[in-house]
C-alpha positions in Angstrom: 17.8 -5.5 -24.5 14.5 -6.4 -25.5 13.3 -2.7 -24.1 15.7 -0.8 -26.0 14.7 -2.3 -29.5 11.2 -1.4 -28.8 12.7 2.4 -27.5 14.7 2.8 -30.9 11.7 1.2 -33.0 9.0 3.8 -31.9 11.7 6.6 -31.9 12.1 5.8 -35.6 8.5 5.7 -36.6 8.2 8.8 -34.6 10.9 9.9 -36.6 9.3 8.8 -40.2 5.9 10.3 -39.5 7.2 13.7 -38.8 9.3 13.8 -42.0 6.3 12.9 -44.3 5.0 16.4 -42.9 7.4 18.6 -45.2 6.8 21.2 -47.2 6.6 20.6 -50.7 8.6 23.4 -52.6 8.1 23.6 -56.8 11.2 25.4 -59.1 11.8 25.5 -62.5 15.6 24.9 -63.7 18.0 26.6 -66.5 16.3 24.6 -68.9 12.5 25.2 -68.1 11.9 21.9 -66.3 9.9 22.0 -63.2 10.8 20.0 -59.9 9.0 19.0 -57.1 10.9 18.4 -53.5 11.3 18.7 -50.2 14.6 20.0 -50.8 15.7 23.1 -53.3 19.0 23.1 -54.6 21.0 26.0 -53.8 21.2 27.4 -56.7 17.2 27.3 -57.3 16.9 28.8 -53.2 15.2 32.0 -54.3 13.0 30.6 -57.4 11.2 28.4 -55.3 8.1 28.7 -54.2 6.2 26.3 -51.3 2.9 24.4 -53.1 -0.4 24.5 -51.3 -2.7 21.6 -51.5 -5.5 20.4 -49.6 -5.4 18.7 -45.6 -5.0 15.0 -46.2 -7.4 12.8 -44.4 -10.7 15.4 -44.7 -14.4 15.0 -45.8 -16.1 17.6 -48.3 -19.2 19.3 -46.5 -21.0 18.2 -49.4 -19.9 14.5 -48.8 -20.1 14.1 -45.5 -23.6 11.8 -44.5 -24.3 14.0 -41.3 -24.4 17.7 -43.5 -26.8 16.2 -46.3 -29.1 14.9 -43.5 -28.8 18.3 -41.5 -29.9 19.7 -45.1 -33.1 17.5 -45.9 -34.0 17.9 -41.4 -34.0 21.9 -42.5 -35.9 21.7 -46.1 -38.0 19.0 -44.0 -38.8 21.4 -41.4 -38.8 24.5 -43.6 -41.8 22.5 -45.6 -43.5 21.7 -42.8 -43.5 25.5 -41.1 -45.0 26.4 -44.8 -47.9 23.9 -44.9 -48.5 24.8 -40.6 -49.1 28.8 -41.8 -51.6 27.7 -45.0 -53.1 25.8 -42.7 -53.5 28.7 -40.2 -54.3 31.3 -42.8 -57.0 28.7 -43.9 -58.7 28.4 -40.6 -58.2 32.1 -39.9 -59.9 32.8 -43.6 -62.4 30.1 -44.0 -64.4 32.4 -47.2 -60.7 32.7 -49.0 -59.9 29.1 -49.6 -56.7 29.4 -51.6 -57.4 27.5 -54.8 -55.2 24.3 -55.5 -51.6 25.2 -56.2 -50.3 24.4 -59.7 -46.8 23.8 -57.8 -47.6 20.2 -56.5 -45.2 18.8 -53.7 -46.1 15.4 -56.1 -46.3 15.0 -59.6 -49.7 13.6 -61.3 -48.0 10.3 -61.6 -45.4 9.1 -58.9 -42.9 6.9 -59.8 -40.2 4.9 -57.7 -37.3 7.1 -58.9 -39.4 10.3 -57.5 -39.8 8.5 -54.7 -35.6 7.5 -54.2 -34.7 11.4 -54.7 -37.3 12.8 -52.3 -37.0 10.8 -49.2 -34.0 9.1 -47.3 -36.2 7.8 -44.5 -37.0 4.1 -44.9 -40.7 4.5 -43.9 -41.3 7.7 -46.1 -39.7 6.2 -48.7 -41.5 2.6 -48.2 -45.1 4.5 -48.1 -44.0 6.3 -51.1 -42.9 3.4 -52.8 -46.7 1.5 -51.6 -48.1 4.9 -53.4 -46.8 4.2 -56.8 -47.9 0.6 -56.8 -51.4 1.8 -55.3 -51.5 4.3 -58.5 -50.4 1.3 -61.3 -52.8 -0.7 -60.1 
């Protein structure tokens, strides 16, 4: 007996978890009102239309933790390929040393908040932090 209330219970969730997988249809009525179901009324059959909205249960690219690190691994990397080739082109041309670039990878004067956006990494960010209170001394 026991068996057979477990059978029917998991047939019924079963039963309940495909039926909150409907479509949604949208129609307007005779007096201009819209409606939202999983049922049209006959009358309403061809006026309604199904509604599209986004997959429950699913992460943004832009929120999800492992595509922003992907993103500072490739500016990291792309950042690190550029300094590599000055460094090359310096060695290679020792007479044309480039003079210093007005862009700066740091401003004049760090501070703590330059040092939160720019790096992620506990130990980058921990130097960087030792940095500012190097300069304010």
């Amino acid at each position: 007996m026991a068996k057979l209330n477990r059978l029917g219970l998991c047939i019924s969730l079963l039963m309940i978890s495909f039926s909150s997988v409907s479509e949604v249809m949208r129609w307007t009525d005779e007096e201009g009102n819209v409606h939202f179901g999983d049922t049209v009324p006959v009358e309403h059959q061809e006026s309604a239309e199904a509604v599209e909205h986004p997959p429950i249960n699913t992460v943004a690219p832009e929120d999800n933790i492992r595509y922003q690190n992907s993103q500072v691994v490739q500016r990291y990397r792309a950042e690190d390929e550029q300094r590599a080739r000055e460094a090359r082109e310096r060695q290679e041309n020792p007479a044309n040393k480039p003079e210093e670039s007005s862009q700066s990878s740091e401003p004049a004067k760090l501070t703590r908040e330059y040092c939160r956006n720019k790096f992620i990494n506990t130990k980058a960010l921990t130097e960087c932090f030792h940095r500012v209170e190097r300069q304010n001394q």
